[in-house]
C-alpha positions in Angstrom: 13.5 -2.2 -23.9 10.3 -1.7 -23.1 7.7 -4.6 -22.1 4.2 -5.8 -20.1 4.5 -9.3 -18.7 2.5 -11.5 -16.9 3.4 -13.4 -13.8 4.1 -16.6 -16.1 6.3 -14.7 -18.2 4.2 -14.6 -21.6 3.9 -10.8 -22.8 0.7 -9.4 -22.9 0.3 -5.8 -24.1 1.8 -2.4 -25.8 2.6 -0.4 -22.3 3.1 2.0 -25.2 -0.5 2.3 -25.8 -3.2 4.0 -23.5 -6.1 1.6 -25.1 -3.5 -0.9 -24.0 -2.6 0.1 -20.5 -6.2 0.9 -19.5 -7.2 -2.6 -20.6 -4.1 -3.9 -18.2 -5.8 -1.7 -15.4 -9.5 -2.2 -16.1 -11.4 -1.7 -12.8 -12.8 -5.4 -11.6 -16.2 -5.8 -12.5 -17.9 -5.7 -9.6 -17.4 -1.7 -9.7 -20.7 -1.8 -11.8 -22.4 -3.2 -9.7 -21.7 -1.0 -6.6 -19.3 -2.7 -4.6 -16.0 -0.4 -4.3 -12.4 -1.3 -5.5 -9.8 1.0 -3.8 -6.4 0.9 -5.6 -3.4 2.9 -4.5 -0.9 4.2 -7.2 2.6 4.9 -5.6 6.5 5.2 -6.5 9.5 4.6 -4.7 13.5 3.8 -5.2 14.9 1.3 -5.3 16.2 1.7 -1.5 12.7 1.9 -0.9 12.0 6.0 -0.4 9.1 7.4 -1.7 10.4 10.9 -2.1 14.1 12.7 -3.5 14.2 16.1 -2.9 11.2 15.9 -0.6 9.3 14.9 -3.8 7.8 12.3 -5.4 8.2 13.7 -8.8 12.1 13.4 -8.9 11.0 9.7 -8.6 9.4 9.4 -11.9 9.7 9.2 -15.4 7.7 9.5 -18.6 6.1 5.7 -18.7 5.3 6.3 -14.5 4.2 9.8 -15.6 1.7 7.8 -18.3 0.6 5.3 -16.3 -0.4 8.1 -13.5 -2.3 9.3 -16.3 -4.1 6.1 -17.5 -5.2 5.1 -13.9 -6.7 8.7 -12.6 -8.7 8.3 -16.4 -10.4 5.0 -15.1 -11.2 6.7 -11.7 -13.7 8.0 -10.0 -12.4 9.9 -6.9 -8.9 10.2 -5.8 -8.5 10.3 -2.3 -5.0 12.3 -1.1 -3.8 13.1 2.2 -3.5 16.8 2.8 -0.3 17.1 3.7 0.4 15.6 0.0 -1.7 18.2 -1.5 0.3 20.4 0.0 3.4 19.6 -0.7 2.9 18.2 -4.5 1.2 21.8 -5.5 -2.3 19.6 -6.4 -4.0 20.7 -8.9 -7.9 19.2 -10.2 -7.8 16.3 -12.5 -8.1 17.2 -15.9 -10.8 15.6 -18.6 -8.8 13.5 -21.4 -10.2 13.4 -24.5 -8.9 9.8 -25.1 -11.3 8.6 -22.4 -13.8 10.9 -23.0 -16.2 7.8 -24.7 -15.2 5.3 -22.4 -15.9 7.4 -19.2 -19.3 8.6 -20.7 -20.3 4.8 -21.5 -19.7 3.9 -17.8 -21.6 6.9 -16.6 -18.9 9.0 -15.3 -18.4 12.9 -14.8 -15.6 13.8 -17.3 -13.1 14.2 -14.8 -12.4 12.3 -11.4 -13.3 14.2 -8.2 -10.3 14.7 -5.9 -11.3 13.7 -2.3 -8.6 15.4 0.6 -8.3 13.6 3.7 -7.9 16.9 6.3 -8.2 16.6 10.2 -6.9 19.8 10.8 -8.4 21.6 7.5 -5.1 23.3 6.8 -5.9 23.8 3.2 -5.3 26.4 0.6 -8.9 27.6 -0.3 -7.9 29.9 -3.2 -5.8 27.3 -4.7 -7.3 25.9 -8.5 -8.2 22.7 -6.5 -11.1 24.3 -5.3 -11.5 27.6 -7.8 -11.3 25.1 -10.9 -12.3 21.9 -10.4 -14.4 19.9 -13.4 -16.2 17.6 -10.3 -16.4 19.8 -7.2 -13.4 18.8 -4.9 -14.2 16.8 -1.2 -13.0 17.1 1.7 -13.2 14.3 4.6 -12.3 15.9 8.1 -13.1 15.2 11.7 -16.9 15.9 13.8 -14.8 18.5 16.2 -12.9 20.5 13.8 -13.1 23.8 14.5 -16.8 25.1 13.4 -15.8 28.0 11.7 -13.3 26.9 9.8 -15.5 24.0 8.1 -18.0 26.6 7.0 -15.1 28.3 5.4 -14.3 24.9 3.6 -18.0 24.0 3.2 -18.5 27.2 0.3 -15.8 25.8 -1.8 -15.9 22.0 -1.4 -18.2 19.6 -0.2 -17.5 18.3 3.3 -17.6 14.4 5.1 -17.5 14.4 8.4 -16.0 11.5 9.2 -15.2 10.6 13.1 -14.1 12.8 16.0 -10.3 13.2 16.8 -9.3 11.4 13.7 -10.3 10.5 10.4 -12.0 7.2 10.2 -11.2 6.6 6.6 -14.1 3.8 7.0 -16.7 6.1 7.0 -15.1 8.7 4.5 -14.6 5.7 2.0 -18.4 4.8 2.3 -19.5 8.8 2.1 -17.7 8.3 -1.3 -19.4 5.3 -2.3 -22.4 6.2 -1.7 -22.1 9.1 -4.3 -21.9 6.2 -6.7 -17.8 6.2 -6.9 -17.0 2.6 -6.6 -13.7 2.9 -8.4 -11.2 4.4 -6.1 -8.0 5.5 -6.8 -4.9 6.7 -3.6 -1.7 8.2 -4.3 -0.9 9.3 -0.7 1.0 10.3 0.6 2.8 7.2 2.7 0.6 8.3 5.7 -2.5 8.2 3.9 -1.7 4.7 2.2 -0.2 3.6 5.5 -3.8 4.3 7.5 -6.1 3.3 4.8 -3.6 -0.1 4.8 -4.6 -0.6 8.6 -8.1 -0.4 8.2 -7.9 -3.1 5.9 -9.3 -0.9 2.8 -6.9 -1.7 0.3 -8.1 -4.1 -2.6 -4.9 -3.4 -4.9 -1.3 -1.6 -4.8 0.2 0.1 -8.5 3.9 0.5 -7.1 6.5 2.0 -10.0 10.4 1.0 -8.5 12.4 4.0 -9.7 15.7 2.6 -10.8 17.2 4.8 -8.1 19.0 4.5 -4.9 18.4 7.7 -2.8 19.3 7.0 0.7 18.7 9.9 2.7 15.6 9.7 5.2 12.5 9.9 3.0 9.6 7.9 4.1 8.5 3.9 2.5 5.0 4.4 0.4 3.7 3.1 3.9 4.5 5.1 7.0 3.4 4.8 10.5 1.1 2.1 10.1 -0.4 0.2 12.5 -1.2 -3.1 10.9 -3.4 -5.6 12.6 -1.6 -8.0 10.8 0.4 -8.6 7.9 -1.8 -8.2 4.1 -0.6 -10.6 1.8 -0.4 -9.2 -2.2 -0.2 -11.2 -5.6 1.6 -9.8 -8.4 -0.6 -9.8 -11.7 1.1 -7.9 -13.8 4.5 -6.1 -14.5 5.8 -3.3 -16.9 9.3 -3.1 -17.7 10.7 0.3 -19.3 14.3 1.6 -19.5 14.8 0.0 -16.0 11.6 1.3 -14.5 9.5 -1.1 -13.1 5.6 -0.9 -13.0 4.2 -3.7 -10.4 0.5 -4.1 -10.0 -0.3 -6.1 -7.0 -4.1 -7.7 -5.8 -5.3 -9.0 -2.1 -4.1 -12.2 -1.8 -7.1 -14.4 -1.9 -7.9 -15.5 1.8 -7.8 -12.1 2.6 -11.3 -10.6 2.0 -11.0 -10.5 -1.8 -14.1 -11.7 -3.3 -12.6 -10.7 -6.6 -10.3 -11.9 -9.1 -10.1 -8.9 -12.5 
């Protein structure tokens, strides 16, 4: 059984189909006319872990794999937490020739940059991230890190400094926009979604429910947040798929969403 609801119930869409699922996902308008959209794109059990095995991948399947796909095609930038790059063996984001038109129509580079959040630039500079990348990769780190280690990252990405002692993700955001990327795509890790959360920079949440229960001690898709208060979310759409579950969630409005896709 596979099928794309909305909220009411009536079905909508062929998750089948990537002409289909990038409709479903379409980027509010007000993308074109500057004003950013950041949506985060995470998976979890059913217990509520975001990893098995220390992993996200064990968490996913073929529709969660094609969704993945679909939203980093829309994107502009995808803005990752180092310690995710790390772990999850990130590679650059590849062009796709079924979005090759539509990305070319709205003015994009054929590929979305990836954007690593870094405070301690503890980063693999030989890895393809940075030897292979279609849009030359970013990296957001702090005023004081050490000098001659951001010269080392300088030569192989371009670097935001962004804040002294930690990242202020406010600033890095905006660094982003203002290279014209208004539609911004997270996938972590739960840190990363967890800070960016806090500083009340998160317009929409993608969460796929693995129909898994994993126990063990891995992290929710939000970790050690410190949330002012309490973010409200409204369920627009849902994709069902041999037991999978594929949520799509907006700001609630009242909460600083101006926007309704």
């Amino acid at each position: 059984m596979q099928q794309l609801i909305s909220p009411l119930g009536a079905p909508v869409a062929d998750p089948s189909d990537l002409e289909s699922l990038a409709a479903v996902y379409a980027y509010p308008d007000q993308v074109n006319r500057g004003r950013p959209w950041l949506r985060a794109n995470m998976v979890a059990g059913l217990d509520g872990g975001a990893r098995l095995d220390g992993l996200s991948e064990g968490l996913s399947g073929d529709a969660d794999k094609r969704i993945f796909g679909v939203l980093r095609a829309l994107s502009d930038v995808v803005l990752v937490g180092a310690e995710t790059v790390r772990a999850e063996g990130y590679r650059p984001a590849r062009a796709r020739a079924e979005f090759a038109a539509a990305r070319a129509a709205a003015g994009q580079a054929a590929a979305p940059a990836i954007a690593i959040v870094s405070r301690s630039l503890d980063l693999d500079l030989g890895a393809p991230l940075f030897t292979e990348p279609l849009v030359r990769t970013v990296v957001i780190t702090v005023e004081d890190a050490p000098e001659e280690r951001r010269r080392e990252v300088a030569e192989r990405a371009d670097l935001v400094l962004a804040g002294r002692g930690s990242v202020d993700l406010r600033v890095g955001v905006a660094a982003l926009v203002e290279r014209g990327w208004t539609r911004l795509l997270t996938e972590g890790g739960p840190r990363l979604l967890g800070q960016l959360a806090a500083a009340g920079l998160l317009d929409e949440l993608c969460l796929s429910l693995a129909p898994l229960v994993t126990g063990g001690d891995a992290p929710r898709i939000v970790r050690d947040a410190e949330m002012p208060d309490v973010q409200r979310m409204r369920l627009v759409s849902l994709i069902e798929q041999k037991g999978f579950l594929f949520t799509r969630y907006l700001r609630h409005p009242g909460s600083d969403d101006p926007v309704t896709p």
